[in-house]
OpenMM code with the backbone's topology and positions (N, CA, C; nanometers):
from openmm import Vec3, app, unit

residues = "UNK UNK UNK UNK UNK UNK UNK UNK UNK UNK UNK UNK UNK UNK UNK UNK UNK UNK UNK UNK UNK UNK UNK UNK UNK UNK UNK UNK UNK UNK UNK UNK UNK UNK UNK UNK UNK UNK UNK UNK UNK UNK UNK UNK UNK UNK UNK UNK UNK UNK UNK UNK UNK UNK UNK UNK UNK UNK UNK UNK UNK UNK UNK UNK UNK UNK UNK UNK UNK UNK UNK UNK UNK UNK UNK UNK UNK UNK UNK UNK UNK UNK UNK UNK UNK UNK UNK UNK UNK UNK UNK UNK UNK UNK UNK UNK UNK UNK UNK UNK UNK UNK UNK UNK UNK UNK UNK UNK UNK UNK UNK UNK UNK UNK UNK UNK UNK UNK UNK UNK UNK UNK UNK UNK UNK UNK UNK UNK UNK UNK UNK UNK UNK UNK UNK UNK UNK UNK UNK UNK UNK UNK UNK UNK UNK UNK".split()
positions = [
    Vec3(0.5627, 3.0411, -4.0817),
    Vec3(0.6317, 3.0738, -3.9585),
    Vec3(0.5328, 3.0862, -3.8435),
    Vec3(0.4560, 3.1720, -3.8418),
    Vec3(0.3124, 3.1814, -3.7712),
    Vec3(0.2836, 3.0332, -3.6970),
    Vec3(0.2393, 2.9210, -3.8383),
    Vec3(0.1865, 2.8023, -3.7958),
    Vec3(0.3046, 2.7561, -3.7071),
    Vec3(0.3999, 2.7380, -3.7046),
    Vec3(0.5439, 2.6712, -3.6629),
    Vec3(0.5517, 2.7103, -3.5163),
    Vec3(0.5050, 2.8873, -3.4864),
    Vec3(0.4804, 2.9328, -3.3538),
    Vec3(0.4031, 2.8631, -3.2747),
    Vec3(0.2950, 2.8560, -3.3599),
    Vec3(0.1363, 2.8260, -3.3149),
    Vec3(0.1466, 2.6575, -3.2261),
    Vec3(0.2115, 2.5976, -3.3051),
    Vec3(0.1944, 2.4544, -3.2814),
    Vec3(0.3333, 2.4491, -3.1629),
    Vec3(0.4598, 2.5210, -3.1575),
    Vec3(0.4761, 2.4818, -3.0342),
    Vec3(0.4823, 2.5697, -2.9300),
    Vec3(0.3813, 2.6562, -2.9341),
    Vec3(0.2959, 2.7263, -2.8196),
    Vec3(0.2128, 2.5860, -2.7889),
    Vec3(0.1188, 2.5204, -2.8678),
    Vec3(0.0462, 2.4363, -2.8147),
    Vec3(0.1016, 2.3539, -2.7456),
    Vec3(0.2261, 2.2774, -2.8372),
    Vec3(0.2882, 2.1455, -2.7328),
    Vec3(0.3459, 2.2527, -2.5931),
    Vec3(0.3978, 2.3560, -2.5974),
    Vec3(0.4510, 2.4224, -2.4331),
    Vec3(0.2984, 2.3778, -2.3582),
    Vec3(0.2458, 2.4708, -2.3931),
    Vec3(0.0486, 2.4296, -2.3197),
    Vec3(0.0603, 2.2981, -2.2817),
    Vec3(0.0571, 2.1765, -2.3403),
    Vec3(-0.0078, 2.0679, -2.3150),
    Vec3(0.1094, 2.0225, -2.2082),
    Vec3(0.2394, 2.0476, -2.2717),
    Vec3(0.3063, 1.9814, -2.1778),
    Vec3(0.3384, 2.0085, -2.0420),
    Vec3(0.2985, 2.1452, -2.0157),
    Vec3(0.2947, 2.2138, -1.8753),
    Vec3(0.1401, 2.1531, -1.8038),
    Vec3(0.0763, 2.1503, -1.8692),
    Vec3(-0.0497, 2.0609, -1.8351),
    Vec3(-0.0427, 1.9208, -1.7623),
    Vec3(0.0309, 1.8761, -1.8529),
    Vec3(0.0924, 1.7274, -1.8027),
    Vec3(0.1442, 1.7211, -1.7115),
    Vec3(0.2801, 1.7595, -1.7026),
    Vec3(0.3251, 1.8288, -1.5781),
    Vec3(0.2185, 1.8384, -1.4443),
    Vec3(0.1337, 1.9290, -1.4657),
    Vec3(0.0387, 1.9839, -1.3740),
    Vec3(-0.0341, 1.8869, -1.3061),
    Vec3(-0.0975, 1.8237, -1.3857),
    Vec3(-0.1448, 1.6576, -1.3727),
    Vec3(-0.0390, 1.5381, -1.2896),
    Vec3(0.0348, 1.5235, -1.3900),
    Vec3(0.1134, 1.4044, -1.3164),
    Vec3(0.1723, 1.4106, -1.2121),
    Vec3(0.2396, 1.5672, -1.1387),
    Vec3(0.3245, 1.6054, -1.0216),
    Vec3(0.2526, 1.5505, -0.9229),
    Vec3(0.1441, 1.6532, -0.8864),
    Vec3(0.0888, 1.5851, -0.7107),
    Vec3(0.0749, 1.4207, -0.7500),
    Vec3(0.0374, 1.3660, -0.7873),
    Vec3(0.0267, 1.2368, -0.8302),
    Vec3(0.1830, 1.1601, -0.7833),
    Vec3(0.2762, 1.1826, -0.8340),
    Vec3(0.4328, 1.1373, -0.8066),
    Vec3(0.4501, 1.1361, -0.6686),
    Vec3(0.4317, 1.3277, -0.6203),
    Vec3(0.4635, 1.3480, -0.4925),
    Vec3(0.3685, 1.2982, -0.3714),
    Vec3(0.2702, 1.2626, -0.4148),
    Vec3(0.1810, 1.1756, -0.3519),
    Vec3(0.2671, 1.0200, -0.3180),
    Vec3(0.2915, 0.9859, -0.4569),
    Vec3(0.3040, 0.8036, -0.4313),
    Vec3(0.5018, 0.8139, -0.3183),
    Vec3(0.5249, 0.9154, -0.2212),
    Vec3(0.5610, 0.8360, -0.1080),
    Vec3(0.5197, 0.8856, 0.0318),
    Vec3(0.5639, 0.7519, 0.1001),
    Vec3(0.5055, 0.7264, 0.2392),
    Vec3(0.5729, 0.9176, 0.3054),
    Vec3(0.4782, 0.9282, 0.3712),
    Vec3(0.5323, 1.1054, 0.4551),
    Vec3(0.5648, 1.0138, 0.5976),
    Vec3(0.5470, 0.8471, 0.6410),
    Vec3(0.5673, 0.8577, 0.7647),
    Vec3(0.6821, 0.8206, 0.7923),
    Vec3(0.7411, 0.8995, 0.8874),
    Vec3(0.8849, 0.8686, 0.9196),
    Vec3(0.9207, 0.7287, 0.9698),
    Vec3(1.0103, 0.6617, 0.9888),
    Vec3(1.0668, 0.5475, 0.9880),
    Vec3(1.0819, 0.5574, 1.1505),
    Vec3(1.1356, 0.6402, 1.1851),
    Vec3(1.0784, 0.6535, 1.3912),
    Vec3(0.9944, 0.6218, 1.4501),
    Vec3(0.8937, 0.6757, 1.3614),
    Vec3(0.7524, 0.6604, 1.3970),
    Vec3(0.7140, 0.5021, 1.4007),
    Vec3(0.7499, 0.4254, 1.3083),
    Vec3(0.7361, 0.2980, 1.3221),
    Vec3(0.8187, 0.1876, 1.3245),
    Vec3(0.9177, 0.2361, 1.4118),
    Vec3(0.9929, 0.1144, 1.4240),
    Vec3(0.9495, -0.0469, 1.4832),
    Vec3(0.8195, -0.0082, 1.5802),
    Vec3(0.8458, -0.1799, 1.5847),
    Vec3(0.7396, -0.2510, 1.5095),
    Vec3(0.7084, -0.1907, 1.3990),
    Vec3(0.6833, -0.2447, 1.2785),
    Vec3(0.7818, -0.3053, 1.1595),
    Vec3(0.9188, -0.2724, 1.1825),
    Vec3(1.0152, -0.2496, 1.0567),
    Vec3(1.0221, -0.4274, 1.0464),
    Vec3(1.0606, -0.4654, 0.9290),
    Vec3(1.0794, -0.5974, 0.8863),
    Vec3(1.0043, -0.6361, 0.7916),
    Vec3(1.0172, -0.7734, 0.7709),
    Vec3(0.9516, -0.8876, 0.7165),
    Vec3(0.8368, -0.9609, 0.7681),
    Vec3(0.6831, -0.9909, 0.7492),
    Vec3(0.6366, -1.0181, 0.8084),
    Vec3(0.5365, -1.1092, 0.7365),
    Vec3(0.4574, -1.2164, 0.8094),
    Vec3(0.3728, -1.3064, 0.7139),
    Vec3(0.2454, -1.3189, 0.8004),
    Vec3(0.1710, -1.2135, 0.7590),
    Vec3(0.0729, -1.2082, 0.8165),
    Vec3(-0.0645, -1.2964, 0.7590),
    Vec3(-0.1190, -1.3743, 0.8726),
    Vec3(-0.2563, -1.4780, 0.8545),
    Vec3(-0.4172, -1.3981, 0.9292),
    Vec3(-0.4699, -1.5209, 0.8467),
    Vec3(-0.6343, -1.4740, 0.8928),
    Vec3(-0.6637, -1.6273, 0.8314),
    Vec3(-0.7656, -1.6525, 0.9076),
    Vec3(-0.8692, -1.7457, 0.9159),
    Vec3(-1.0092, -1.7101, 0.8714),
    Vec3(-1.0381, -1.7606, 0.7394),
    Vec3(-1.1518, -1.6991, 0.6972),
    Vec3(-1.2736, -1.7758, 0.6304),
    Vec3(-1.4035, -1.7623, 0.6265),
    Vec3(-1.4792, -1.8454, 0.5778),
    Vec3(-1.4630, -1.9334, 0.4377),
    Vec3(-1.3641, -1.9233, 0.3902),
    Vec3(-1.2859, -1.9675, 0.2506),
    Vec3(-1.1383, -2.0372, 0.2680),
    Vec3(-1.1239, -2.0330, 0.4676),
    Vec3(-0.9980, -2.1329, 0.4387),
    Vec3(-0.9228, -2.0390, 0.4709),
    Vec3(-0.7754, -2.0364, 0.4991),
    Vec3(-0.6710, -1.9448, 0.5605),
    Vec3(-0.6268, -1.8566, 0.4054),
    Vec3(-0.6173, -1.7542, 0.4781),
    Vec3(-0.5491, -1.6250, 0.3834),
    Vec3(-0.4235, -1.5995, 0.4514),
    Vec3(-0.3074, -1.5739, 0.4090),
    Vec3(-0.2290, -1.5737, 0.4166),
    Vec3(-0.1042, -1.4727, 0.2883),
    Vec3(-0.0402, -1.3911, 0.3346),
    Vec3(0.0502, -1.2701, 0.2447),
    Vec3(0.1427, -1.2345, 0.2910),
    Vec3(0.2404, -1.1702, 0.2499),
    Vec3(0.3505, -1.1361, 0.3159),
    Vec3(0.3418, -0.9324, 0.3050),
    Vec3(0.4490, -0.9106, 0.3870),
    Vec3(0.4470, -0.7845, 0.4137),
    Vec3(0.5796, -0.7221, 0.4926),
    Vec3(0.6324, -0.6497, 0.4131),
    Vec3(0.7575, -0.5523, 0.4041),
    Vec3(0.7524, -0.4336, 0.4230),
    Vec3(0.8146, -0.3630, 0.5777),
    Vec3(0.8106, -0.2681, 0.5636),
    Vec3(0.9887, -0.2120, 0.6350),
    Vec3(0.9887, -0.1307, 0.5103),
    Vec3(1.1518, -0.0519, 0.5320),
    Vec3(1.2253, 0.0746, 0.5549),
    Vec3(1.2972, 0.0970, 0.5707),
    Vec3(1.3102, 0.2686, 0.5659),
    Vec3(1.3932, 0.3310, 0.4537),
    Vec3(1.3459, 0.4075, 0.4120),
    Vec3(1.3774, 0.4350, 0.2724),
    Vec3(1.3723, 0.5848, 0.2594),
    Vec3(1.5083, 0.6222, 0.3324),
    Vec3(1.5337, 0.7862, 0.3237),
    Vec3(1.5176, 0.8520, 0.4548),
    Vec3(1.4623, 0.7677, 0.5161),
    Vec3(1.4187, 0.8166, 0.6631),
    Vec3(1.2476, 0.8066, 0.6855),
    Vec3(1.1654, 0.7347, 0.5925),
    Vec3(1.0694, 0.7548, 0.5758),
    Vec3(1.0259, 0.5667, 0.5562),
    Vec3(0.8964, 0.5430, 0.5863),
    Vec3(0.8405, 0.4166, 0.5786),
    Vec3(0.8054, 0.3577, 0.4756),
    Vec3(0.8272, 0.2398, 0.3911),
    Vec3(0.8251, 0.1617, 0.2324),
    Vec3(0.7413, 0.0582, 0.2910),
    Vec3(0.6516, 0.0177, 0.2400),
    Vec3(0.5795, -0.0773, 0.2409),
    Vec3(0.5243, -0.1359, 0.0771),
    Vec3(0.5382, -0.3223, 0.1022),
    Vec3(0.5164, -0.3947, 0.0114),
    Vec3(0.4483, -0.4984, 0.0530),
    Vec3(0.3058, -0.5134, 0.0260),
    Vec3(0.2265, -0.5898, 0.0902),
    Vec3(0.2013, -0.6748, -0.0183),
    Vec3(0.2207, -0.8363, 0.0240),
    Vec3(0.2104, -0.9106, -0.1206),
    Vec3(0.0683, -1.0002, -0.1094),
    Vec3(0.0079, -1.0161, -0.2777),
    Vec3(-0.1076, -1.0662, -0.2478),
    Vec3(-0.1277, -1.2015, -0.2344),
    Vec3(-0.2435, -1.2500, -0.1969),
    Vec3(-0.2713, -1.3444, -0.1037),
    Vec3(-0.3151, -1.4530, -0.2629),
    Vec3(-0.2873, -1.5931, -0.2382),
    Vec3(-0.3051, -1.7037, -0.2930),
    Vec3(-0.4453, -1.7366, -0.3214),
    Vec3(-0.4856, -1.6585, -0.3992),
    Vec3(-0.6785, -1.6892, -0.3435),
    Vec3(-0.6889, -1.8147, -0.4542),
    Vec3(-0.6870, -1.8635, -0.5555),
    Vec3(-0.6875, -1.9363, -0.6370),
    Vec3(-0.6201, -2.0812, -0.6962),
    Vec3(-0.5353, -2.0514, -0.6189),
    Vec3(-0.3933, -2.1657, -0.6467),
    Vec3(-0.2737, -2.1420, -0.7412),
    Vec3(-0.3071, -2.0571, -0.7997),
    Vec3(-0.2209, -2.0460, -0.8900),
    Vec3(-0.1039, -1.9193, -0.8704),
    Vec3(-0.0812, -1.8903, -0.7301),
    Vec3(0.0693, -1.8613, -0.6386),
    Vec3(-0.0190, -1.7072, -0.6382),
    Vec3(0.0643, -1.6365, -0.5587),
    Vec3(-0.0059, -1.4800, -0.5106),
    Vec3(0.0931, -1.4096, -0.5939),
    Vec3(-0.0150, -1.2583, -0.6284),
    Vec3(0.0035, -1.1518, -0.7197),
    Vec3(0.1326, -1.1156, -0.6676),
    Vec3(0.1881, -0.9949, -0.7937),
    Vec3(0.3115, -0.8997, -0.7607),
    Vec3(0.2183, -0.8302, -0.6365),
    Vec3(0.3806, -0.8056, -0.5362),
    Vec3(0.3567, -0.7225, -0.3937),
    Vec3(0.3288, -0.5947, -0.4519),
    Vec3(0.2023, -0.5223, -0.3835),
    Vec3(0.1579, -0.3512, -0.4149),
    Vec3(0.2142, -0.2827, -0.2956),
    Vec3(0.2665, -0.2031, -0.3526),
    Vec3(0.3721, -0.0715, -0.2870),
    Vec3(0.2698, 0.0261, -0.2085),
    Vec3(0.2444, 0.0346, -0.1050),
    Vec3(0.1414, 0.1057, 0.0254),
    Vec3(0.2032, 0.2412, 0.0118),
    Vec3(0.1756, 0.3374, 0.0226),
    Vec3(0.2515, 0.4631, -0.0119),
    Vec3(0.1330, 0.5473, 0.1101),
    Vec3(-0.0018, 0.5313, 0.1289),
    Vec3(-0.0811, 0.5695, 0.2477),
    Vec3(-0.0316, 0.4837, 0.3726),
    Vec3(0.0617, 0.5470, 0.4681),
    Vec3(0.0320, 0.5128, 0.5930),
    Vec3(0.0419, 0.5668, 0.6995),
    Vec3(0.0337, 0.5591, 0.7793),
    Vec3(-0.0055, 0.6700, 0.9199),
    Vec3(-0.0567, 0.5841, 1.0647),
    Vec3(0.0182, 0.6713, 1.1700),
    Vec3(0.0200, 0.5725, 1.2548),
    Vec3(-0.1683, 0.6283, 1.3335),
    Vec3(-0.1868, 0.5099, 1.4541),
    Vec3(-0.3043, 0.5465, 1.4741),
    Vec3(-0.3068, 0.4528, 1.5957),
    Vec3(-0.3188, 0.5816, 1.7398),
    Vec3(-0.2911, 0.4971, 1.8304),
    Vec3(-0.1403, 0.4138, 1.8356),
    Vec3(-0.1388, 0.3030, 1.8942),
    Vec3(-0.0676, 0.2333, 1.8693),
    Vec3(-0.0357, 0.1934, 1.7558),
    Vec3(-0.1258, 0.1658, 1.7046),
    Vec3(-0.1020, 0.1177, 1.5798),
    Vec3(-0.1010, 0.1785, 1.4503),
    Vec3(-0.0461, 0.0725, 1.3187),
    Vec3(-0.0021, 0.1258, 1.1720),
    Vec3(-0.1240, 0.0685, 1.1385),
    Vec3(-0.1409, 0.1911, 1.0186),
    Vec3(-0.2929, 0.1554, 0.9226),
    Vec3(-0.2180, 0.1926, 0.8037),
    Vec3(-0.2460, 0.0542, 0.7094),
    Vec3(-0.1948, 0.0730, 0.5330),
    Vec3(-0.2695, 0.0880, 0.4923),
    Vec3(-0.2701, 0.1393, 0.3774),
    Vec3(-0.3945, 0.2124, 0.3068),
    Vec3(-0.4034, 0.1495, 0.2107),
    Vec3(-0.4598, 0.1057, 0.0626),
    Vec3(-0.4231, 0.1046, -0.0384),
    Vec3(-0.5415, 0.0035, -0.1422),
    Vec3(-0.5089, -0.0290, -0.2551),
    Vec3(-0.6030, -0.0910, -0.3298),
    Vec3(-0.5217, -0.1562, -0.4130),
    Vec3(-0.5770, -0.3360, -0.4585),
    Vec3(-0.5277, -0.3661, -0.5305),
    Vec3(-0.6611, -0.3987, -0.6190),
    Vec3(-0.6170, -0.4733, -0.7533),
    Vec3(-0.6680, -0.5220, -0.8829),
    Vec3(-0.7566, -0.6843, -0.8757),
    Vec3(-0.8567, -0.6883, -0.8519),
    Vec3(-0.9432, -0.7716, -0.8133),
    Vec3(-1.0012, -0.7806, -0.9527),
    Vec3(-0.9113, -0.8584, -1.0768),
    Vec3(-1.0049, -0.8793, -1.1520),
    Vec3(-1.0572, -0.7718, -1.2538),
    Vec3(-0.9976, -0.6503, -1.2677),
    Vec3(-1.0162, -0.5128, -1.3339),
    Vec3(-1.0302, -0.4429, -1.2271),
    Vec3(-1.1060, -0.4770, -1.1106),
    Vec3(-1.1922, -0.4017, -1.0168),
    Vec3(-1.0934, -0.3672, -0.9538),
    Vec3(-1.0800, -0.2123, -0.8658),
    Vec3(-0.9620, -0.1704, -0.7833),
    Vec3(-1.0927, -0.1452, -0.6505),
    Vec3(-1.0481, -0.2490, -0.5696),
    Vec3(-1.0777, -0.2557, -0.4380),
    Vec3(-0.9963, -0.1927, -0.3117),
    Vec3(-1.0426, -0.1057, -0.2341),
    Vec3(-0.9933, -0.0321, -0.1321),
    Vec3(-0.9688, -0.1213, 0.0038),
    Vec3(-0.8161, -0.1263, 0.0704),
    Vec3(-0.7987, -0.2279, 0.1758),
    Vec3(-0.7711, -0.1691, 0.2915),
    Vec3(-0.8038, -0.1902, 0.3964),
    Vec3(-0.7133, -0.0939, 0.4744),
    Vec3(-0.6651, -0.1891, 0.5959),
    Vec3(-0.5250, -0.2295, 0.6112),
    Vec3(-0.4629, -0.2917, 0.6930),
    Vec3(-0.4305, -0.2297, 0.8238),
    Vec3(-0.5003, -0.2711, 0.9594),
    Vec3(-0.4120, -0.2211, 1.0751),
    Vec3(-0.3710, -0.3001, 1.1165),
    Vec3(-0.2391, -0.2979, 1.1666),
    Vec3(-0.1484, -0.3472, 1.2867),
    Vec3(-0.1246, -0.3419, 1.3970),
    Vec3(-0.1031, -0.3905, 1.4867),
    Vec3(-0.1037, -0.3362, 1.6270),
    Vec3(-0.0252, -0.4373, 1.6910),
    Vec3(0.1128, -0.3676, 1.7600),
    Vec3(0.1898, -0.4839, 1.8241),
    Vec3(0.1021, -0.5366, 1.9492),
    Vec3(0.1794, -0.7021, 1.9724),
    Vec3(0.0929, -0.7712, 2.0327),
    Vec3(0.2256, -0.8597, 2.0983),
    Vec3(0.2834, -0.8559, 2.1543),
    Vec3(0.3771, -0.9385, 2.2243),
    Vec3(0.4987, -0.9202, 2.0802),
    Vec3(0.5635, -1.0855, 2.0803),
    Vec3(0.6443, -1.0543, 1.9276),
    Vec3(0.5702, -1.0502, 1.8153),
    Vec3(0.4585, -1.0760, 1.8278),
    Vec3(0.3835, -1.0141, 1.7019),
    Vec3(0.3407, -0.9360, 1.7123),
    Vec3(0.2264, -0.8968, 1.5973),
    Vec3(0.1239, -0.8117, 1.5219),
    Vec3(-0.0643, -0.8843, 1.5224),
    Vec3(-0.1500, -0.8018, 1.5860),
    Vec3(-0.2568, -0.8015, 1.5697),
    Vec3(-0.2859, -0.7501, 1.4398),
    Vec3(-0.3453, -0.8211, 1.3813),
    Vec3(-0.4105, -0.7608, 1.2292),
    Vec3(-0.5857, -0.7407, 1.1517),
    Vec3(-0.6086, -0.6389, 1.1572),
    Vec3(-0.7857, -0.6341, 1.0905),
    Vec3(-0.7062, -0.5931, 0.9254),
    Vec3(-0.7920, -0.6699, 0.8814),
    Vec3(-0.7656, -0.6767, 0.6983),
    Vec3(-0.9635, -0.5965, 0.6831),
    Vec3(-0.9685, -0.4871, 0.6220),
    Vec3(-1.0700, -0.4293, 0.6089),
    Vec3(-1.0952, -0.4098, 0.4250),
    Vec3(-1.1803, -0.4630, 0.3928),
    Vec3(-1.1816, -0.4644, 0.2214),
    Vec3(-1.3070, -0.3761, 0.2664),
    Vec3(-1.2971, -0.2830, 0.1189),
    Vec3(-1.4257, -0.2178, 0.0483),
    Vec3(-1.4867, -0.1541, 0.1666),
    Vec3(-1.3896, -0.0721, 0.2399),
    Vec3(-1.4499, 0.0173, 0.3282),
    Vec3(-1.5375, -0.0643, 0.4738),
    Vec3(-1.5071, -0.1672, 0.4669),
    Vec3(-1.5488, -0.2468, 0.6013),
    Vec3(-1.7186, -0.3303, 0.5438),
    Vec3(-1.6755, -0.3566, 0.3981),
    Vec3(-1.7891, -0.4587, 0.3588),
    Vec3(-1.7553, -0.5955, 0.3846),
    Vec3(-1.5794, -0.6078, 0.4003),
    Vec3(-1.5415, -0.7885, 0.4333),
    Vec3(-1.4730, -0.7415, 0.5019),
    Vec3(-1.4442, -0.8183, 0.6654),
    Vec3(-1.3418, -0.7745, 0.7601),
    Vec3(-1.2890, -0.8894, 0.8603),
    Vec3(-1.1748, -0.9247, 0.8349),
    Vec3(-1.0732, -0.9983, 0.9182),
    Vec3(-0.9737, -1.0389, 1.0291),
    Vec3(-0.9790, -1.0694, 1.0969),
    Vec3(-0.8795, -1.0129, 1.2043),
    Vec3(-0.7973, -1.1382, 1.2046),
    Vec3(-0.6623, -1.1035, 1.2332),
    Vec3(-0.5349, -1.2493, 1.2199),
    Vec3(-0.4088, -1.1630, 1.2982),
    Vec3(-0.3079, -1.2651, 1.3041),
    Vec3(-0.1928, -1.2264, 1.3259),
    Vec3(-0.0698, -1.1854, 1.2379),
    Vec3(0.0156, -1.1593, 1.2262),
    Vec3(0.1445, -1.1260, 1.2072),
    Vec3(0.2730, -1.1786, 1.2242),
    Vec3(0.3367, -1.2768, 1.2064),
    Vec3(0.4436, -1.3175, 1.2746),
    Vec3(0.5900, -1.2835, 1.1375),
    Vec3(0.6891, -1.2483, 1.2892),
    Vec3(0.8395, -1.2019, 1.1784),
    Vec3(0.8409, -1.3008, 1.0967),
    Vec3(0.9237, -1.3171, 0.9725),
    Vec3(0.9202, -1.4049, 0.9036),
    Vec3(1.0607, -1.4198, 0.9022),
    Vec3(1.1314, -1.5493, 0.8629),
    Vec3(1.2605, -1.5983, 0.9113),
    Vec3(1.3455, -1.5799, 0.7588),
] * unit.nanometer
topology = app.Topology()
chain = topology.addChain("A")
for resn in residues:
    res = topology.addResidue(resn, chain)
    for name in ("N", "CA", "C"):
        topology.addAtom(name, app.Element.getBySymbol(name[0]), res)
């Protein structure tokens, strides 16, 4: 009886642990910025850059989802063989005029840090694509996508 206590005292322990762990983590992965805040960002968008490797090119979704900003930034064709599943931006925050996405995708095992700003520009979007903390950096446009 003892042992029978013992062991699910332990699983209560571990699993309140877990808990403890995984929460901020959840409540982290959504956007805190309100959908007000960035409206003339909202849409569909196919944002380019011109780069020493030839045009880069991705798409990019951003929605309102509760009253709050969703972003799905899809990856870019580097290889030929069509661009990655879109990664869900959950860091963003406005700055100045402009929206800065935050986020990292999978380079190969490697999780590389990106940070996208936007900045309206007539009917488009001005865009700096910033990899690895401003070790590769891009600047392109934005245009709605149809």
């Amino acid at each position: 009886m003892k042992s029978t206590l013992l062991h699910v005292r332990r699983l209560a322990v571990a699993g309140a642990l877990l808990v403890a762990v995984v929460s901020p983590r959840a409540a982290s992965a959504q956007s805190e910025l309100d959908a007000s805040e960035a409206s003339a960002f909202m849409g569909e968008w196919n944002i380019s850059f011109q780069s020493d490797f030839g045009p880069v090119e991705f798409s990019l979704e951003l929605t309102d989802q509760g009253g709050k900003v969703a972003a799905k930034v899809g990856l870019p064709d580097f290889d030929g063989s069509g661009p990655g599943d879109p990664v869900d931006v959950t860091d963003l925050r406005r700055s100045g005029e402009g929206l800065v996405l935050s986020y990292e995708f999978d380079a190969q095992g490697n999780l590389v840090p990106v940070s996208l700003t936007l900045t309206p520009d007539g009917e488009g979007l001005a865009a700096v694509f910033d990899l690895a903390g401003g070790a590769f950096s891009l600047s392109g446009t934005g245009t709605r996508a149809n």
